[in-house]
N, C-alpha and C positions, 0 to 999 in steps of 0.2 A: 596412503593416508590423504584425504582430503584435505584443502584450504580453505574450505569451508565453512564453516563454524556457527556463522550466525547469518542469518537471511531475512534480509527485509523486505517485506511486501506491501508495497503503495496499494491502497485501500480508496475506491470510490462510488462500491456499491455497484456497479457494472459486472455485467457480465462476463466482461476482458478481465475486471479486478478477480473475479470467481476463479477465471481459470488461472490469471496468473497464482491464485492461495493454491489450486489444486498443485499448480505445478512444484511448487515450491515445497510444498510437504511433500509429494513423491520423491522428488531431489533429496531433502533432508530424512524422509526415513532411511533411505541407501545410507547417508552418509553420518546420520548422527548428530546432524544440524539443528539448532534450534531456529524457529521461525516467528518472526515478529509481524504483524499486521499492524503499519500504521494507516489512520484517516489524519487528513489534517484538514479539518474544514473552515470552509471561506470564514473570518469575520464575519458578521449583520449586523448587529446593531452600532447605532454612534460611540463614540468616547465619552459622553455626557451618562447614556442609561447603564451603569455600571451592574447596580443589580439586577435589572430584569436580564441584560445582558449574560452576566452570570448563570442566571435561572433557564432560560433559556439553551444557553450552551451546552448545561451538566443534562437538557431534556436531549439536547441534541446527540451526545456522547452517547448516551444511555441507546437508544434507538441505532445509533450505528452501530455497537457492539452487543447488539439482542442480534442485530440483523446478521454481523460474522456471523456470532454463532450461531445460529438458524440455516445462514449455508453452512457451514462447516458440518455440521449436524447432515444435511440433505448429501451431500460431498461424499458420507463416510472416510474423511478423512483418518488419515494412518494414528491409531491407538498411540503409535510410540512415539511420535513427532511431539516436541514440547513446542506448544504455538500458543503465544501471546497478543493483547489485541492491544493499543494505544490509541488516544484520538487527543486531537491537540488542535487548538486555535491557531489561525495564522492565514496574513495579511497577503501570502505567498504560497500556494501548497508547496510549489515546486523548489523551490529555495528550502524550504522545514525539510523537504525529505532528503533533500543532499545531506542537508545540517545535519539532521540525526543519523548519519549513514557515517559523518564523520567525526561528530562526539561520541557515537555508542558505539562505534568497530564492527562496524558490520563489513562480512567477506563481500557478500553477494545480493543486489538489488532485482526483484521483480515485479516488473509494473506488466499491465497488460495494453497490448497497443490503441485501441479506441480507433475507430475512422474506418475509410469505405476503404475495401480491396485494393484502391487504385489510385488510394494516397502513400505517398510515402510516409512509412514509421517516424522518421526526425520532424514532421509536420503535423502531424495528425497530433500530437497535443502539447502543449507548453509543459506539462511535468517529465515524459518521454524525451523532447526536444533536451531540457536542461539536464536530464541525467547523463545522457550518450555524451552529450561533448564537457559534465563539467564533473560527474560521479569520482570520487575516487574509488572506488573499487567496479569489478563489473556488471553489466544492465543485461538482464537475460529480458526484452520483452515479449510475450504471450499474445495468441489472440490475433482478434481482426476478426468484425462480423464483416457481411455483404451488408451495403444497402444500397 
């Protein structure tokens, strides 16, 4: 029986994020895992423009979770995998995804690596950097284009 249960996958629209969702629904149809897709995208606007802020945000949500499921869809991702999309504000992505990895009990985190062949993974980006040394559970990272 697996320890797996539940899998989160860091969401940024990349190609690395693609394959890490691929990856992470092949894992979980084996095993029975449900799959979470979080974005957490940067703040923009001030603390003064409340509601255009607002307005703005819920455009911005909307657009990253057409765009999941438009890859997911292109993916043929696995019929049996229960996969969910979340997208959430925040001043920090990298901090939001530990947070919810440690409020929502998730087993297993998938981010995908971003950066040249010949960086190393703990460098190549602030959200990968803080998962590997601060996750509690563990960081499968995906991925790496050439450029």
């Amino acid at each position: 029986m697996s320890s797996f249960h539940r899998i989160l996958v860091g969401w940024d629209g990349s190609r690395d994020a693609q394959q890490a969702l691929w990856t992470a629904t092949d894992l979980a149809e084996g095993i029975g895992a449900e799959v979470v897709v979080l974005a957490a995208l940067k703040r923009r606007s001030p603390a003064g423009a409340v509601r255009q802020a607002d307005e703005e945000m819920m455009v911005r949500r909307l657009h990253v979770v057409a765009d999941i499921e438009a890859r997911t869809a292109r993916g043929s991702l696995r019929p049996k995998v229960h996969l969910r999309s979340e997208v959430v504000e925040s001043d920090d992505p990298a901090l939001t995804l530990r947070d919810h990895v440690k409020k929502r009990g998730f087993d297993l985190v998938v981010v995908g690596r971003h950066g040249r062949e010949d960086e190393s993974p703990l460098h190549a980006d602030g959200v990968i950097e803080e998962m590997l040394l601060h996750s509690p559970c563990p960081v499968l990272v995906v991925g790496g284009c050439s450029g």
